[in-house]
NUDO-891247 format. One record per residue (C-alpha): residue number from 1; x, y, z. Coordinates in Angstrom, 2 decimals, m for minus. Layout:
# NUDO-891247
<pt><k>NUM</k><X>X</X><Y>Y</Y><Z>Z</Z></pt>
...
//
This chain:
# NUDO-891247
<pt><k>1</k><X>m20.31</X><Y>6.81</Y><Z>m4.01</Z></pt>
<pt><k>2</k><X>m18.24</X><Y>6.08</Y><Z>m7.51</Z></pt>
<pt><k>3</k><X>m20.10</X><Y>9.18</Y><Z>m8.98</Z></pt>
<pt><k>4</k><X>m18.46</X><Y>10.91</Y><Z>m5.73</Z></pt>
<pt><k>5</k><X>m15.24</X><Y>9.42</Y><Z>m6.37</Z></pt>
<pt><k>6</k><X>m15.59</X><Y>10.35</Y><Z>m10.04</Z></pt>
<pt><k>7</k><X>m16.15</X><Y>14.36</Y><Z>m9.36</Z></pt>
<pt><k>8</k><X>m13.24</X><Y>14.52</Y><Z>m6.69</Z></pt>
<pt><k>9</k><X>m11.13</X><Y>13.21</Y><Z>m9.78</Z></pt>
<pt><k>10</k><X>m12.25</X><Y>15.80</Y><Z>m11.77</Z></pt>
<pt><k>11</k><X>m11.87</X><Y>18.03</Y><Z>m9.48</Z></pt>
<pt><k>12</k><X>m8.14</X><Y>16.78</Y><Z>m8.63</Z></pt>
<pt><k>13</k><X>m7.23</X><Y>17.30</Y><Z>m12.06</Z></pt>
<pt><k>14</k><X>m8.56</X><Y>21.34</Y><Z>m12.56</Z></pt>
<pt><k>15</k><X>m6.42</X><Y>21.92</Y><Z>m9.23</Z></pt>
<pt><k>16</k><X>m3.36</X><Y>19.82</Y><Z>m9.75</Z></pt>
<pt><k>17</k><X>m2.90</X><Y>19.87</Y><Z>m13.34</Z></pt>
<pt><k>18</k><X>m2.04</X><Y>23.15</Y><Z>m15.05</Z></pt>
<pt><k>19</k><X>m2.86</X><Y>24.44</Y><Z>m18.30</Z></pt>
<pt><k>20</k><X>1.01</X><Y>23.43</Y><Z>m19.53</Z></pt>
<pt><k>21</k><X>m0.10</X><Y>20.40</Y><Z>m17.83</Z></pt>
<pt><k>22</k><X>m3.09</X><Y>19.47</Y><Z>m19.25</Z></pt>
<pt><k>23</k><X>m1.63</X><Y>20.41</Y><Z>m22.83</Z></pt>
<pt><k>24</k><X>1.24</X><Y>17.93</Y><Z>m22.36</Z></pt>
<pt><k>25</k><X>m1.08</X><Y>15.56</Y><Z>m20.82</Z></pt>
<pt><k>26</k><X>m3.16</X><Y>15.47</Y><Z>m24.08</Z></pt>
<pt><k>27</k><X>m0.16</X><Y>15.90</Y><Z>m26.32</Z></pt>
<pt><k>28</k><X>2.58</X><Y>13.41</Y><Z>m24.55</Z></pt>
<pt><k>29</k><X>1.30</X><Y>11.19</Y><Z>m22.41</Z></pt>
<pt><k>30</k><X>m2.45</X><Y>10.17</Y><Z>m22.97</Z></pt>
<pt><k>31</k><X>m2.60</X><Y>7.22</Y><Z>m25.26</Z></pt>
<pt><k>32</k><X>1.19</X><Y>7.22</Y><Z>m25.47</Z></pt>
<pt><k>33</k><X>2.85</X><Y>5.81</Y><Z>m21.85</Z></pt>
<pt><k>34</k><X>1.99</X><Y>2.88</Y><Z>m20.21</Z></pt>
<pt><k>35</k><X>3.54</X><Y>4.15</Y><Z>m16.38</Z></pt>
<pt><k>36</k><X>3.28</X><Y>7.40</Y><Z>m14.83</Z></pt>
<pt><k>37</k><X>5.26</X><Y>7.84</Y><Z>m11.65</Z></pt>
<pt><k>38</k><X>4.59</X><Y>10.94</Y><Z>m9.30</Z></pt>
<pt><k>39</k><X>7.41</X><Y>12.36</Y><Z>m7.18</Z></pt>
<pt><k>40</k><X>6.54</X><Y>15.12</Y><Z>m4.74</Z></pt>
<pt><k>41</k><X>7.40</X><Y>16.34</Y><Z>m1.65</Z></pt>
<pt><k>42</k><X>4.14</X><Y>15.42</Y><Z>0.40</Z></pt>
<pt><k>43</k><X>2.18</X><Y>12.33</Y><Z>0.96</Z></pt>
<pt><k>44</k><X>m1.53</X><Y>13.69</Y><Z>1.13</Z></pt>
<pt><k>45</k><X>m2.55</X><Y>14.50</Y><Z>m2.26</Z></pt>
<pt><k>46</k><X>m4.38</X><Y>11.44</Y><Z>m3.68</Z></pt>
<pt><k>47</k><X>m2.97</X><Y>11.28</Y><Z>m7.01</Z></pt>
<pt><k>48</k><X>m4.64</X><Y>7.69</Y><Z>m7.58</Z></pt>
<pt><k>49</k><X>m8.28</X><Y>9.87</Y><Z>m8.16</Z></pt>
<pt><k>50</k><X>m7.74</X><Y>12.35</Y><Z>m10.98</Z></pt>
<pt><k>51</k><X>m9.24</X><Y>11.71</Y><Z>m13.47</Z></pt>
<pt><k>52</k><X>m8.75</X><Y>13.44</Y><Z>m16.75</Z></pt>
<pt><k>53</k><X>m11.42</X><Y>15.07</Y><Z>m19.16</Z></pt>
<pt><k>54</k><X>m12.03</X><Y>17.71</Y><Z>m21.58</Z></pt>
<pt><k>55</k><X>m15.00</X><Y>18.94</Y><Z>m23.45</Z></pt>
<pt><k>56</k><X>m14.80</X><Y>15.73</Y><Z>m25.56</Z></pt>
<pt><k>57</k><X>m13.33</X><Y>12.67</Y><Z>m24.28</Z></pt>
<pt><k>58</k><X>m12.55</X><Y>11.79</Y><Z>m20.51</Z></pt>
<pt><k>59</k><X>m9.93</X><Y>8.79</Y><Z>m19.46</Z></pt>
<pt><k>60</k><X>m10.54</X><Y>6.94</Y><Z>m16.15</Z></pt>
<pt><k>61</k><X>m8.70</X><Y>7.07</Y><Z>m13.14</Z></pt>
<pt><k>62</k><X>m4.86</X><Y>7.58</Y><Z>m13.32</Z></pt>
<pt><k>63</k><X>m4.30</X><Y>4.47</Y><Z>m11.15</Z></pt>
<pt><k>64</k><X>m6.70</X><Y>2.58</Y><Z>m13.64</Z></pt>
<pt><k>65</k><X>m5.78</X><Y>3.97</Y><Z>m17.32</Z></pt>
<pt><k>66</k><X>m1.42</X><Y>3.45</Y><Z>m16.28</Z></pt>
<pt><k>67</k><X>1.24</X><Y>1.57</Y><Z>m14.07</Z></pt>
<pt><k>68</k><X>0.45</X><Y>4.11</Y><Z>m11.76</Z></pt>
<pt><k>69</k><X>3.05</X><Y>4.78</Y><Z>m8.39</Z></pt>
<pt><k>70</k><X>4.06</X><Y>7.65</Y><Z>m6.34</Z></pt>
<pt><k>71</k><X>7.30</X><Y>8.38</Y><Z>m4.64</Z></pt>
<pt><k>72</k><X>8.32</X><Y>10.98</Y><Z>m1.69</Z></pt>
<pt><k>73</k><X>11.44</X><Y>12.99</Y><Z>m2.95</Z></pt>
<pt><k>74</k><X>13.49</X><Y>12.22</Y><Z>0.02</Z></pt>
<pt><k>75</k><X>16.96</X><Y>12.10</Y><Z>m1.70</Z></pt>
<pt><k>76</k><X>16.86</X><Y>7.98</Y><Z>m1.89</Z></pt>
<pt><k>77</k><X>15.58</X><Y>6.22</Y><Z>m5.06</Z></pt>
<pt><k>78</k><X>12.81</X><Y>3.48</Y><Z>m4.86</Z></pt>
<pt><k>79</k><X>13.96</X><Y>m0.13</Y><Z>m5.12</Z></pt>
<pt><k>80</k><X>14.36</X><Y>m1.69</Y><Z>m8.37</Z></pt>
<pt><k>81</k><X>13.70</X><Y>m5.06</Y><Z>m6.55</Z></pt>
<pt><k>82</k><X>12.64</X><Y>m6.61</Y><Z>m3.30</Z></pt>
<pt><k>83</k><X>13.50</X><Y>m9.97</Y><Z>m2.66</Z></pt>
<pt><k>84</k><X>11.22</X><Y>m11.64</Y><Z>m0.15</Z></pt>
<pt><k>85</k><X>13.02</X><Y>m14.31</Y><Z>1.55</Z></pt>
<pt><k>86</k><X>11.27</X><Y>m13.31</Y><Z>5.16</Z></pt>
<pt><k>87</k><X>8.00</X><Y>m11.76</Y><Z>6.14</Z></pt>
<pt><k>88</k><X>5.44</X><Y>m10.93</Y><Z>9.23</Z></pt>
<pt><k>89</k><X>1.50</X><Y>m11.29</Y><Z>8.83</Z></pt>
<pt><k>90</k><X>0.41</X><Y>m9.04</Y><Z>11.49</Z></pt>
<pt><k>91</k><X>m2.94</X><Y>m9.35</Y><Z>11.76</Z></pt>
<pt><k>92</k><X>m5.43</X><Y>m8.96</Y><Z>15.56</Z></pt>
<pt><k>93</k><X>m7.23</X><Y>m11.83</Y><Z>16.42</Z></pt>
<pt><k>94</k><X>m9.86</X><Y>m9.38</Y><Z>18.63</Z></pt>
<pt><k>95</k><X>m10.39</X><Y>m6.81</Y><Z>15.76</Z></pt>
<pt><k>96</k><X>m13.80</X><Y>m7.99</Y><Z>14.84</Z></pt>
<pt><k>97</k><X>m12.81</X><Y>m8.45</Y><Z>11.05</Z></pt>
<pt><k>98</k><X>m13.00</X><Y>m12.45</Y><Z>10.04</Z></pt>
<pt><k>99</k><X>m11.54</X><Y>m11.97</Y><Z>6.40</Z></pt>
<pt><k>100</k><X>m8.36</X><Y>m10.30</Y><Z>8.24</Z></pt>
<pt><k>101</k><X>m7.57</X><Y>m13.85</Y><Z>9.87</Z></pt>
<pt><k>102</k><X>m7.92</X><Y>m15.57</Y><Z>6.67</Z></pt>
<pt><k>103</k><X>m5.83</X><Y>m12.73</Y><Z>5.09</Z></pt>
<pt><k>104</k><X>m3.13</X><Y>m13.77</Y><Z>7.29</Z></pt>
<pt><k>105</k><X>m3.24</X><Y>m17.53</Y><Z>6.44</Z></pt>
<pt><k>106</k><X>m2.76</X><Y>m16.88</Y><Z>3.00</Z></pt>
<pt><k>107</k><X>0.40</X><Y>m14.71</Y><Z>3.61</Z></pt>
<pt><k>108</k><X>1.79</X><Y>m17.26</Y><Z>6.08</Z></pt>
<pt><k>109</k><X>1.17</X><Y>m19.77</Y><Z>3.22</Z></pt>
<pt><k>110</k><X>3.52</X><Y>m17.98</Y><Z>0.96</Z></pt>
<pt><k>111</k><X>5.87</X><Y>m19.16</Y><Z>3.32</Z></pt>
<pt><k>112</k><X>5.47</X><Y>m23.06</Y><Z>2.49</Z></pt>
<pt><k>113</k><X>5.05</X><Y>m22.16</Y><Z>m1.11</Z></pt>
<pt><k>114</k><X>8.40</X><Y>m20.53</Y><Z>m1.81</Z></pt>
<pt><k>115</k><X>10.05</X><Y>m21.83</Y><Z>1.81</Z></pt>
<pt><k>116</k><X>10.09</X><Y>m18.25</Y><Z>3.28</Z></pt>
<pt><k>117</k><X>11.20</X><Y>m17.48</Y><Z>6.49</Z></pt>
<pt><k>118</k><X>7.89</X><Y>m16.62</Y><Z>8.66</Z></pt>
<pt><k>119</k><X>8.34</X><Y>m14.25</Y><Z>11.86</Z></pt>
<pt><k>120</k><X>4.65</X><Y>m13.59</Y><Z>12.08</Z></pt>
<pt><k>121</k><X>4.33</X><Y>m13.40</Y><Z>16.10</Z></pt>
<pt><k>122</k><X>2.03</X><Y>m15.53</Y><Z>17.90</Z></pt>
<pt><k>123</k><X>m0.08</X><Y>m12.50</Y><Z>19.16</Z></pt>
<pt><k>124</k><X>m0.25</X><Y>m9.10</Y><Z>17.19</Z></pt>
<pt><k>125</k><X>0.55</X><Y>m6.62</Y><Z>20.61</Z></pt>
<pt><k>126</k><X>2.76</X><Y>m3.82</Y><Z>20.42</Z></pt>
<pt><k>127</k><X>5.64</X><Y>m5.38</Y><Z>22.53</Z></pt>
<pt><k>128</k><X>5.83</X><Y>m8.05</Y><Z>19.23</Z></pt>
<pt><k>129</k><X>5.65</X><Y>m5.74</Y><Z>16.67</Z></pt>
<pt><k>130</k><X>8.19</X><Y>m3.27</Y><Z>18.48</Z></pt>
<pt><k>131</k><X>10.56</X><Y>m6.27</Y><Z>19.39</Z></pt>
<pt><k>132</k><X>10.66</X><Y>m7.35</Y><Z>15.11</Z></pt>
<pt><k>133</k><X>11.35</X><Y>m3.67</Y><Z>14.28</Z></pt>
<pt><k>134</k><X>14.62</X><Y>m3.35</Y><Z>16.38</Z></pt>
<pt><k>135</k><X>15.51</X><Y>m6.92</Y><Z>15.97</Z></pt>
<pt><k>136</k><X>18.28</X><Y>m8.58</Y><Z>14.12</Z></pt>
<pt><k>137</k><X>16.50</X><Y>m10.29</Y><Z>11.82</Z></pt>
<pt><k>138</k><X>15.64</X><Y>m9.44</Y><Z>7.89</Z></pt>
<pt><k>139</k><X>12.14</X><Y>m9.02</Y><Z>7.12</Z></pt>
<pt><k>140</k><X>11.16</X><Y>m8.33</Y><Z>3.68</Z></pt>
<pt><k>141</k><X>7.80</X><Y>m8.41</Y><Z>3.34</Z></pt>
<pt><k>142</k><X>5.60</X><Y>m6.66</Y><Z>6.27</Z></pt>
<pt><k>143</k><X>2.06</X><Y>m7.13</Y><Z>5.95</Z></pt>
<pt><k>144</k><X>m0.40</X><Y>m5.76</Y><Z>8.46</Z></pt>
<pt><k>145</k><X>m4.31</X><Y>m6.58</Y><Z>8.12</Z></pt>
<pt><k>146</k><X>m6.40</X><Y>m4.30</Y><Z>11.52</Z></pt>
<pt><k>147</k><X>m8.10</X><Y>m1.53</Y><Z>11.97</Z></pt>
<pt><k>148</k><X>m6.55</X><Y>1.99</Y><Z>10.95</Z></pt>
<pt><k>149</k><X>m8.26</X><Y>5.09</Y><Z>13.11</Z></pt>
<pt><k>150</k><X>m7.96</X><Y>8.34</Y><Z>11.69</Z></pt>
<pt><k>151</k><X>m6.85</X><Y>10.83</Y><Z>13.91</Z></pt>
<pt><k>152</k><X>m8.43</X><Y>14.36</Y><Z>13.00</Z></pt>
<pt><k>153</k><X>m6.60</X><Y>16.20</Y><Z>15.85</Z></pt>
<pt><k>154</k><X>m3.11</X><Y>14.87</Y><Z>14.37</Z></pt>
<pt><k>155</k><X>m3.44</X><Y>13.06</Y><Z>11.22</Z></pt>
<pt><k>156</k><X>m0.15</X><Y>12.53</Y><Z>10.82</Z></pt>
<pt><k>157</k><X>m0.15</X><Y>10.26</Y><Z>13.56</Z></pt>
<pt><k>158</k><X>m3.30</X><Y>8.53</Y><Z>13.19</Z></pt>
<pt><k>159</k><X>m2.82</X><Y>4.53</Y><Z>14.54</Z></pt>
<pt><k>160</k><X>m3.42</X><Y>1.29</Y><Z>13.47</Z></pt>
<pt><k>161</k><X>m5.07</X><Y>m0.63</Y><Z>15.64</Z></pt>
<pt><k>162</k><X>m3.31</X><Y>m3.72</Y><Z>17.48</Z></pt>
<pt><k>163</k><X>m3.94</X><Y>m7.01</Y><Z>19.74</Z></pt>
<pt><k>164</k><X>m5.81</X><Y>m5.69</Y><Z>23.27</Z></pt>
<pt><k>165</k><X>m7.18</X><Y>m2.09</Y><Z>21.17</Z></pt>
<pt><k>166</k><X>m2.96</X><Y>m1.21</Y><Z>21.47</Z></pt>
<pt><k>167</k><X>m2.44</X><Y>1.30</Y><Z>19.22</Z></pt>
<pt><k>168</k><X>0.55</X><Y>1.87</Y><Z>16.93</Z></pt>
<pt><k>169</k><X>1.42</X><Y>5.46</Y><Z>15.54</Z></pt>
<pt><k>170</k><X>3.79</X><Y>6.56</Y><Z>12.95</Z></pt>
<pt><k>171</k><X>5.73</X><Y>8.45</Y><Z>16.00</Z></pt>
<pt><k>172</k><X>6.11</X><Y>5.37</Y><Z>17.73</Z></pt>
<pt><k>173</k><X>8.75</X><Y>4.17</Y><Z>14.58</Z></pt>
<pt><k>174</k><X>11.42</X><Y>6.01</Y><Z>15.97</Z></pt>
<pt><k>175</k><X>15.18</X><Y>5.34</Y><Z>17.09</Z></pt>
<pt><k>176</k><X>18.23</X><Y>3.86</Y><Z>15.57</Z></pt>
<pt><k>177</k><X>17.71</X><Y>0.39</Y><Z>15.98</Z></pt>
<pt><k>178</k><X>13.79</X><Y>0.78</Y><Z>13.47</Z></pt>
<pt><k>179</k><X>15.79</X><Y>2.88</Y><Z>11.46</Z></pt>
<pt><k>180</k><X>18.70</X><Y>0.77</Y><Z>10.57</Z></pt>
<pt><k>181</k><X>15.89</X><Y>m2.45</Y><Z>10.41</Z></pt>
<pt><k>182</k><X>14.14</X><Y>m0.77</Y><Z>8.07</Z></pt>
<pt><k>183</k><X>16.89</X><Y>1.41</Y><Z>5.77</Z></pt>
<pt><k>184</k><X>18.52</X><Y>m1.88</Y><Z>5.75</Z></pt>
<pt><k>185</k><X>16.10</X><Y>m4.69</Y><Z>4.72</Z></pt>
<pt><k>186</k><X>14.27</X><Y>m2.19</Y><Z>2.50</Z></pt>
<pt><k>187</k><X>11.06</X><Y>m4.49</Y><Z>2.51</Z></pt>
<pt><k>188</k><X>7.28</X><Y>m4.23</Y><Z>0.76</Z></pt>
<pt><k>189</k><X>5.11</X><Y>m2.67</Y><Z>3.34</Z></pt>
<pt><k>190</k><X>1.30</X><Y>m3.93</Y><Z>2.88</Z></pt>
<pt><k>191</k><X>m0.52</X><Y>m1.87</Y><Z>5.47</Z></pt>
<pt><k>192</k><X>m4.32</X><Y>m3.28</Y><Z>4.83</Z></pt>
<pt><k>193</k><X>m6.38</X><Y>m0.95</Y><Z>7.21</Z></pt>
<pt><k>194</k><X>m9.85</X><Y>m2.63</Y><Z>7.23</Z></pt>
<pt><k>195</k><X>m13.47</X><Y>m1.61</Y><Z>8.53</Z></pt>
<pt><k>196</k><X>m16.59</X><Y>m4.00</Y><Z>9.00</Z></pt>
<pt><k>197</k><X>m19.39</X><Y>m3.36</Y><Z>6.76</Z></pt>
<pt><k>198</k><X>m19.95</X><Y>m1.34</Y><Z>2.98</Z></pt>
<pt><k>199</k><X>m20.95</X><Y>2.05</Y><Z>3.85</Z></pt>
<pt><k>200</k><X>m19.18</X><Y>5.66</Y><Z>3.86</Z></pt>
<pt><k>201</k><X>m15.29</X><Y>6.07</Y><Z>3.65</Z></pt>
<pt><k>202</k><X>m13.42</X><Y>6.51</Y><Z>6.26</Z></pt>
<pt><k>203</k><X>m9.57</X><Y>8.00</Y><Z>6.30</Z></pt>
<pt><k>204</k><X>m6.77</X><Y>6.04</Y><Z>7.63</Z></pt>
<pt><k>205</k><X>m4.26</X><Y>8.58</Y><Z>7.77</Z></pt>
<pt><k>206</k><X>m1.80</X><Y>7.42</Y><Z>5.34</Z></pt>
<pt><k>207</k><X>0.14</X><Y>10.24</Y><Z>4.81</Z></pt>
<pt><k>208</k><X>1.73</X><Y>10.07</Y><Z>8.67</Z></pt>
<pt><k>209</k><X>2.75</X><Y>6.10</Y><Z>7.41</Z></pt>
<pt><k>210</k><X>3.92</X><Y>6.87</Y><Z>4.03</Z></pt>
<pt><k>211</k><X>5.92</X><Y>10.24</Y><Z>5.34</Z></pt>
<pt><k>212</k><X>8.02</X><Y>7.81</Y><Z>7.97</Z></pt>
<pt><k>213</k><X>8.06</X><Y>5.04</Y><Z>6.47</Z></pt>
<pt><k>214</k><X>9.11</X><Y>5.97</Y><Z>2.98</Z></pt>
<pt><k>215</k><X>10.29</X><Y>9.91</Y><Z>3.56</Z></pt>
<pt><k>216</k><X>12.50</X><Y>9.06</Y><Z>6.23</Z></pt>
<pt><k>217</k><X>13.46</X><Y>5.19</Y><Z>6.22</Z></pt>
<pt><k>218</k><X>13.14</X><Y>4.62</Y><Z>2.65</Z></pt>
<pt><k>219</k><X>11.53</X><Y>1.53</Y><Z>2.82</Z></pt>
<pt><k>220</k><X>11.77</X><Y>m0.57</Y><Z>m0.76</Z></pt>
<pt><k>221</k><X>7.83</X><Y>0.01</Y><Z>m1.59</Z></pt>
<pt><k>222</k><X>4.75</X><Y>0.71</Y><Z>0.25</Z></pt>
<pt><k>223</k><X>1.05</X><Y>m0.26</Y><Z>m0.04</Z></pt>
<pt><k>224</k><X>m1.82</X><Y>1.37</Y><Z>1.96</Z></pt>
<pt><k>225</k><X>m4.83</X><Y>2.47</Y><Z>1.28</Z></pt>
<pt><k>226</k><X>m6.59</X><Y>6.30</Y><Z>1.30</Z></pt>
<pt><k>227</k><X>m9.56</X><Y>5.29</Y><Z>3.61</Z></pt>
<pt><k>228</k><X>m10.21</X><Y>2.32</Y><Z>5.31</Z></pt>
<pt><k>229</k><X>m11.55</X><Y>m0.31</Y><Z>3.35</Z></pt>
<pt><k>230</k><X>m13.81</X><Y>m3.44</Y><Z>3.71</Z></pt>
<pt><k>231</k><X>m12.54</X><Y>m6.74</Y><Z>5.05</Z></pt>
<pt><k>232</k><X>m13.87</X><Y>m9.07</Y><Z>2.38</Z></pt>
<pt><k>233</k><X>m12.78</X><Y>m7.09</Y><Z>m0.42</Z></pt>
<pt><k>234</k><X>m9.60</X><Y>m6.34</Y><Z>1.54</Z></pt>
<pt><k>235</k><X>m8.94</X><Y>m9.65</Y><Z>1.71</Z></pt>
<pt><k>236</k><X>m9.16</X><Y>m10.56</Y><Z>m1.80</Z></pt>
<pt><k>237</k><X>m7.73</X><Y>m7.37</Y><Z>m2.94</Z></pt>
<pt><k>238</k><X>m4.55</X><Y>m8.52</Y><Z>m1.31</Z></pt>
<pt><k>239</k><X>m4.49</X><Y>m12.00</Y><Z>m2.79</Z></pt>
<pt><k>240</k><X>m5.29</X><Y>m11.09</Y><Z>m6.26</Z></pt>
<pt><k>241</k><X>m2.30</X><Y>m8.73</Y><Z>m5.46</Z></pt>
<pt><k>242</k><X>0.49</X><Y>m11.12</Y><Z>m4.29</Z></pt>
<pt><k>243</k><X>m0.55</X><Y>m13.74</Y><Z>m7.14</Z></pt>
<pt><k>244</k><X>0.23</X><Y>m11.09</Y><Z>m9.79</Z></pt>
<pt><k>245</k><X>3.35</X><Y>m10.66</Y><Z>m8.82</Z></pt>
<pt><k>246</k><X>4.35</X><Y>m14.19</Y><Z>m9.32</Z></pt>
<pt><k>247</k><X>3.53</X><Y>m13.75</Y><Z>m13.04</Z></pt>
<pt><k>248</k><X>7.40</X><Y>m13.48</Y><Z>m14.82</Z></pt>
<pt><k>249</k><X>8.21</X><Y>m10.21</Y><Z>m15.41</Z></pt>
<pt><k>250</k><X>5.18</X><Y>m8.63</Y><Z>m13.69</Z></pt>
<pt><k>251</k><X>6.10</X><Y>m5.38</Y><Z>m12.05</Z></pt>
<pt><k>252</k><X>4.75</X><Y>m3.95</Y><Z>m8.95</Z></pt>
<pt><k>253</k><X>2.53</X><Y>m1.27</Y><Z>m10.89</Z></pt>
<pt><k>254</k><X>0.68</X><Y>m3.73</Y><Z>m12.67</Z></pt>
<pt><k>255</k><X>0.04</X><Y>m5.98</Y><Z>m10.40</Z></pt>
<pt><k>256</k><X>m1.83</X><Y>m3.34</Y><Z>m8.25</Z></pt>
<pt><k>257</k><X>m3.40</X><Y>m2.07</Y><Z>m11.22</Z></pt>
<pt><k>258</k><X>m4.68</X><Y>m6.05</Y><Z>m12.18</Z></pt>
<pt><k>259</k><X>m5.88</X><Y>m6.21</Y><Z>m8.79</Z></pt>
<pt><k>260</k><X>m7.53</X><Y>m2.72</Y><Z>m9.35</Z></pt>
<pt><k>261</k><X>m9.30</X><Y>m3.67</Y><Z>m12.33</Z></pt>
<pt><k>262</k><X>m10.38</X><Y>m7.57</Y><Z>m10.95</Z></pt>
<pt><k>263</k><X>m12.08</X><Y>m6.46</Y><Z>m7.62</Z></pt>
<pt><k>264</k><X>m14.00</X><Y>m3.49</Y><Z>m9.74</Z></pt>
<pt><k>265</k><X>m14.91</X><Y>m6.50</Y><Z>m11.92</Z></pt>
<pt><k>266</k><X>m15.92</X><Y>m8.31</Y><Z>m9.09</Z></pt>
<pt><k>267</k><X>m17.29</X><Y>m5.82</Y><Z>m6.92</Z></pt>
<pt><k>268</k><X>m18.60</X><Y>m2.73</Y><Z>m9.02</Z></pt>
<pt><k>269</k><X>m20.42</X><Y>m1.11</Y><Z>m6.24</Z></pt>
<pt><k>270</k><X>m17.37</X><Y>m1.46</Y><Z>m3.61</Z></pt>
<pt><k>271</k><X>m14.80</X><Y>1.32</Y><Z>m4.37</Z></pt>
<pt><k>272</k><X>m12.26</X><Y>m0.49</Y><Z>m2.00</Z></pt>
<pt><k>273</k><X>m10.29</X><Y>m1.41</Y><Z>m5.65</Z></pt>
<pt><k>274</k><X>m9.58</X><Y>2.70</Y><Z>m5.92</Z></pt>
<pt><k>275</k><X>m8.68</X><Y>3.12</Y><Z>m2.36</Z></pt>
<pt><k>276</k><X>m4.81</X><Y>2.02</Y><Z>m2.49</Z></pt>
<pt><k>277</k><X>m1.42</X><Y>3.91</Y><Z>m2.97</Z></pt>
<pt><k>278</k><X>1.64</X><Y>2.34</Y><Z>m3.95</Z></pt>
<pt><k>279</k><X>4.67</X><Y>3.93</Y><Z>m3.34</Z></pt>
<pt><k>280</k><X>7.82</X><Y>2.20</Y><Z>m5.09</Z></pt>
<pt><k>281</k><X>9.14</X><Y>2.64</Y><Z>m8.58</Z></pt>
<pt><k>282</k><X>6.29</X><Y>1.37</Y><Z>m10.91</Z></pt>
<pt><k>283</k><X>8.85</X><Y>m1.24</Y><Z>m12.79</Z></pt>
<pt><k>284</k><X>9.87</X><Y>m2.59</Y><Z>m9.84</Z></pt>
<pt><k>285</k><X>9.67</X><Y>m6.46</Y><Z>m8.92</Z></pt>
<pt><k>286</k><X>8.93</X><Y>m8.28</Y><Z>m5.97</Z></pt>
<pt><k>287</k><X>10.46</X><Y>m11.55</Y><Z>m6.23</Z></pt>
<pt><k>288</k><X>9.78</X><Y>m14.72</Y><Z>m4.40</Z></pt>
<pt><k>289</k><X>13.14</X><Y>m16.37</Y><Z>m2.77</Z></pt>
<pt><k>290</k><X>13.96</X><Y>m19.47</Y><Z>m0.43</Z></pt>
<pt><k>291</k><X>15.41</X><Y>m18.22</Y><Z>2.38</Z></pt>
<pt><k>292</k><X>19.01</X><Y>m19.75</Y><Z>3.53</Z></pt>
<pt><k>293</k><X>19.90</X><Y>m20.28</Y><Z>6.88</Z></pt>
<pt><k>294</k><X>21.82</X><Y>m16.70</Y><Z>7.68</Z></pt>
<pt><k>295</k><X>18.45</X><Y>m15.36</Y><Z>6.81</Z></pt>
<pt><k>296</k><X>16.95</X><Y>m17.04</Y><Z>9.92</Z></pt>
//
């Protein structure tokens, strides 16, 4: 499967890369930056996967070799900073994935260790999710561990998967009252789409989540991966993720890319550590913050 992974890279970069490109690729960049940010106008290139080469050398992944994060050029710059003094662990308890449930503990326990304010609802159904969106409270950190369906017929709106099989669609984020939620609290989106088991990849539809939720509400940063990956690795993926950012001075980017590089460590065979986007400015923080009581 890496091998696979490996000659779609390849592939990525003889399609996306042109010869100007390539020459100030090898000339400017390689060996010389640390981040690379990619703005474009469309969510559904995976960027993450090319991988660079000539006749004699060839670099690894861009997500791997850099501070690697994409951007949608919707007219709104990404946060320089999210400060987390709120978040939601939305996570079904019916979804069939076990590591999910213990994903969500260790979000909720962020909010004991830095005395967050937690809104995670007692069930993860629709009606919940819907009634935090238009709500008045400030949530800065959403993070959502379930299944995520691809939907081949309109990818764009493919769902995740809630409490009771409810689904939730990118379409379904509509109206003023998500809007000015969202556009106002500008939080960290962590949309962990999981599957049971190690074999095949299978698309979660991204690109409909990543188009809404950063195109059109500008949301401070997202995190989602290209296909749906396994729970277990999920799971620690997302820890090793969080715990990087509360190194000093540790920028979105390269925490991702430490998490990257530990679960490939960890996992060689799993290629759930390539899977992820990030979309924020790569030098942005997230920073951890006690929550006062207008917060609540």
């Amino acid at each position: 499967m890496l091998r696979h992974l490996e000659r779609i890279g390849h592939r990525l970069y003889e399609e996306l890369f042109s010869a100007d490109l390539r020459r100030e690729y090898c000339e400017r960049i390689r060996g010389r930056v640390v981040t690379i940010e990619v703005i474009s106008d469309e969510p559904w290139l995976p960027w993450e996967l090319v991988k660079p080469y000539d006749t004699d050398w060839e670099d690894d992944f861009l997500c791997l070799q850099y501070d690697f994060s994409r951007w949608l050029d919707n007219g709104q710059a990404p946060a320089a900073e999210i400060q987390v003094k709120s978040l939601t662990c939305v996570a079904p308890a019916d979804a069939g994935l076990d590591f999910a449930q213990k994903e969500k503990a260790a979000v909720r326990a962020l909010t004991e260790q830095f005395g967050l304010t937690d809104h995670t609802p007692a069930q993860a159904q629709r009606a919940a999710v819907e009634e935090l969106l238009e709500g008045e409270r400030a949530i800065h950190l959403w993070h959502v561990a379930c299944h995520g369906n691809f939907d081949g017929q309109a990818p764009g709106n493919s769902p995740l998967i809630l409490e009771g099989g409810q689904r939730l669609c990118p379409n379904d984020l509509v109206g003023p009252r998500v809007k000015r939620r969202l556009s106002a609290d500008r939080p960290l989106v962590f949309l962990n789409a999981c599957r049971v088991g190690q074999s095949g990849l299978s698309l979660t539809g991204l690109g409909g989540w990543a188009a809404r939720l950063v195109g059109e509400y500008g949301v401070g940063a997202l995190i989602a991966p290209l296909w749906a990956v396994n729970d277990l690795v999920a799971y620690e993926f997302a820890q090793t993720f969080y715990a990087a950012t509360q190194t000093p001075g540790m920028t979105l980017a390269a925490a991702l890319c430490e998490a990257r590089m530990q679960m490939r460590a960890a996992y060689p065979d799993d290629p759930t550590w390539l899977a992820y986007s990030l979309y924020a400015h790569p030098n942005a923080r997230l920073t951890w913050n006690r929550a006062s009581p207008a917060d609540d």
